[in-house]
C-alpha positions in Angstrom: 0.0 0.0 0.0 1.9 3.3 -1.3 -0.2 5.2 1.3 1.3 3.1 4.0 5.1 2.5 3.0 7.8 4.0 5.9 9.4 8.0 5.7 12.3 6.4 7.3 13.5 3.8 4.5 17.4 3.6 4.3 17.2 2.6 0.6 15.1 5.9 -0.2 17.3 8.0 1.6 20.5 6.7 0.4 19.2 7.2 -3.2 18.4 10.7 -2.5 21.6 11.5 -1.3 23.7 9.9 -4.2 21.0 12.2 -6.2 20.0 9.2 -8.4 17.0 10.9 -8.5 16.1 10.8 -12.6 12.8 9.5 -13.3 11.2 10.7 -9.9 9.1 13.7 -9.1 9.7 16.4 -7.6 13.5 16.2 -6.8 14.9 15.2 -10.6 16.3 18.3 -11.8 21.0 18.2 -12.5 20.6 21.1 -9.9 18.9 19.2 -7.3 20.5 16.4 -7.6 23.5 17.8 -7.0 22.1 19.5 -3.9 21.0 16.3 -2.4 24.8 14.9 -2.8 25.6 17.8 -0.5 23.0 17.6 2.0 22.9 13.9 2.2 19.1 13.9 3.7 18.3 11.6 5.9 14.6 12.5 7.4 11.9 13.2 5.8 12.1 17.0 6.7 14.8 17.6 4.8 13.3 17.0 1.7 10.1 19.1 2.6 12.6 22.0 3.2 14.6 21.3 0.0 11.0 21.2 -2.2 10.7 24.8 -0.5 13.9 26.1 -0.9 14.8 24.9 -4.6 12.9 28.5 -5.8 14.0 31.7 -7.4 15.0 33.6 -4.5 15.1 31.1 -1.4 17.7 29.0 -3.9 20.6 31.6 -2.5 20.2 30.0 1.3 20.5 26.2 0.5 24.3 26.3 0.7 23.7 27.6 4.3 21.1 25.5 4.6 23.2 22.6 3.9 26.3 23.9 5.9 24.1 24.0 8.9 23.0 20.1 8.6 25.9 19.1 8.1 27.6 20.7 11.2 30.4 23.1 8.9 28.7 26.5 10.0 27.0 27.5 13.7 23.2 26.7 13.7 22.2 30.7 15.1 18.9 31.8 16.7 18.6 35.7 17.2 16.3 34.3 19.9 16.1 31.5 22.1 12.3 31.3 21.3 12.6 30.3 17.9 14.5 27.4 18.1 10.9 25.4 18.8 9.5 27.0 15.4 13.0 26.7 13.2 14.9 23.6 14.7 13.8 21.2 11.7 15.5 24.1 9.1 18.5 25.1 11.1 17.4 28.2 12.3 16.5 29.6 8.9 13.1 30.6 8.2 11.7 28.2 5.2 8.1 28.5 5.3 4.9 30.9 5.9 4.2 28.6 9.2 7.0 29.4 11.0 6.7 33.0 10.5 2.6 32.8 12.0 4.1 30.8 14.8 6.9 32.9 15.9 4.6 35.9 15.7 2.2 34.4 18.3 5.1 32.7 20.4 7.2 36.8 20.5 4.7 39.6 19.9 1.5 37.4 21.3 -0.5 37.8 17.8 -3.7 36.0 17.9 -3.9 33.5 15.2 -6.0 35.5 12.7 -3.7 38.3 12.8 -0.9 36.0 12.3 -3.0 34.5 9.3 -3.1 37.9 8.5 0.4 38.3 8.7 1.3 35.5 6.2 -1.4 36.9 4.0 0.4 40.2 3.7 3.5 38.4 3.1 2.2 36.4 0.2 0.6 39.3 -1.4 3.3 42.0 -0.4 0.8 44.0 0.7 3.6 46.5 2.5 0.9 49.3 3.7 -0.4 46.4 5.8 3.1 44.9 6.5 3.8 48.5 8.0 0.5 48.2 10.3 1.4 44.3 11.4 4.9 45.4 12.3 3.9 48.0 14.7 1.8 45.6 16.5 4.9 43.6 16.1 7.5 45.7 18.2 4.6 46.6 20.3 4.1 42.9 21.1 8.0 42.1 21.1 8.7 45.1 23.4 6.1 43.9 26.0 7.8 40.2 26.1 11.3 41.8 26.9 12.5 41.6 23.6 15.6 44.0 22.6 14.3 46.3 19.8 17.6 46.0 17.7 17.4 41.9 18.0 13.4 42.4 16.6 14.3 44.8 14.2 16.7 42.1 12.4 14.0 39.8 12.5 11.2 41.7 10.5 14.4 43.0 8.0 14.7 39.4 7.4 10.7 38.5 7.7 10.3 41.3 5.2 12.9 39.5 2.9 11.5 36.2 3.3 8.2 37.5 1.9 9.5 37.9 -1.7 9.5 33.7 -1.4 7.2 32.9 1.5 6.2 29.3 0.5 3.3 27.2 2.2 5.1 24.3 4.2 1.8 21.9 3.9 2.2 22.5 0.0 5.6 21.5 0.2 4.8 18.3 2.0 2.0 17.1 0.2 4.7 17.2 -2.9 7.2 15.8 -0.7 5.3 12.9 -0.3 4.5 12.2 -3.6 8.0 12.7 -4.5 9.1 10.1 -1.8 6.7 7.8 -2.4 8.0 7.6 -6.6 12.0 7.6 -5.0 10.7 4.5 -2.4 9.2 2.5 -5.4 12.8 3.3 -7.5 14.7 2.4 -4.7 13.1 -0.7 -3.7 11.4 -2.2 -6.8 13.7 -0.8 -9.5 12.3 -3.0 -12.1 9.0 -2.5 -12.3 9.5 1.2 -11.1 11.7 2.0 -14.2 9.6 -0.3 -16.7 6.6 2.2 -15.7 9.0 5.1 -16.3 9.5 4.0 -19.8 6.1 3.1 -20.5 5.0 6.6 -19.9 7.3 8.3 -21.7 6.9 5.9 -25.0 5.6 8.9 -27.2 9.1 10.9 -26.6 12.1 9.4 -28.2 14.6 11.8 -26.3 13.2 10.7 -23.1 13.2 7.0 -23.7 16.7 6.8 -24.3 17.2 9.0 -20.9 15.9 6.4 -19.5 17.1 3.9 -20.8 21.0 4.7 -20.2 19.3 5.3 -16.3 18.5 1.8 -16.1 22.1 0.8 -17.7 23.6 3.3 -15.0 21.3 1.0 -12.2 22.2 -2.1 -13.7 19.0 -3.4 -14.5 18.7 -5.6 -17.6 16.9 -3.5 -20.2 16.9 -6.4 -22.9 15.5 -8.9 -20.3 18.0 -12.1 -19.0 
């Protein structure tokens, strides 16, 4: 059952992080690919930040993203508080969640004005970004926060809004993603021979895959 197979399988993972990714969705691309051989993922998290952060615009942090997992640069929080919210991305803000969450857990937003928040964000609506961020250092001030420390987080909140992304949306297509890279990894075969029967009506493509099943040593003539 595809709905049922394990986020945790070692074959999945270790295909991901040799990039062998061709003929899977989502995570296929020469770019990502090479990426992955550089982050070597290993939970499922990963991959939902990667989905998110292979963009226009958040592209420029995945070499910091990937320095960070892999212990070669200091995992920073300008605030102890946001380590609950930004723990599974390293301390860098990755998605339009985290941003709603940190504005309830600093400035005590309620929820719809944190909704609010990430709508602003999305739409770059920057005469209500100005109102929210008021109500922002108003709510950060009465917490004890240091204005200068608040200050750099809305300069980078108001950065991150050129490429908010939706973490849910990012999961849903991590999951579909993992779910094609499962079946490659552990029923290459059949996996690949479905590959190839989709792509029959493009030439180019078929012989794509076809040297990827040489490169995975699998038969492509039959025994």
């Amino acid at each position: 059952n595809i709905d049922e197979i394990p986020l945790d399988d070692k074959k999945t993972y270790d295909l991901y992080q040799r990039g062998q990714t061709n003929g899977t969705f989502q995570f296929e691309s020469s770019g990502m690919q090479r990426y992955l051989r550089l982050l070597k993922p290993d939970k499922f998290e990963d991959l939902i930040a990667m989905n998110a952060l292979y963009r226009p615009g958040p592209l420029e942090y995945i070499p910091k993203f990937i320095a960070r997992k892999n212990g070669n640069e200091k995992i920073h929080y300008d605030l102890p508080e946001q380590k609950e919210f930004l723990f599974d991305t390293y301390g860098i803000t990755v998605y339009q969640e985290q941003v709603m969450l940190l504005s309830q857990k600093l400035a005590d937003f309620s929820k719809g004005d944190a909704d609010v928040l990430r709508k602003a964000m999305g739409k770059k609506n920057k005469v209500l970004l100005d109102e929210l961020k008021t109500k922002f250092f108003e709510g950060c001030q009465k917490n004890g926060h240091k204005k200068d420390i608040v200050n750099k987080i809305w300069t980078d909140w108001e950065s991150f809004a050129a490429y908010a992304f939706n973490k849910s949306h990012s999961t849903c297509y991590s999951v579909l993603a993992f779910q094609t890279a499962y079946l490659k990894a552990n029923f290459p075969s059949e996996y690949m021979a479905s590959v190839l029967t989709h792509n029959l009506n493009d030439i180019s493509k078929i012989a794509f895959y076809l040297e990827e099943c040489k490169a995975m040593g699998l038969s492509i003539l039959g025994p």
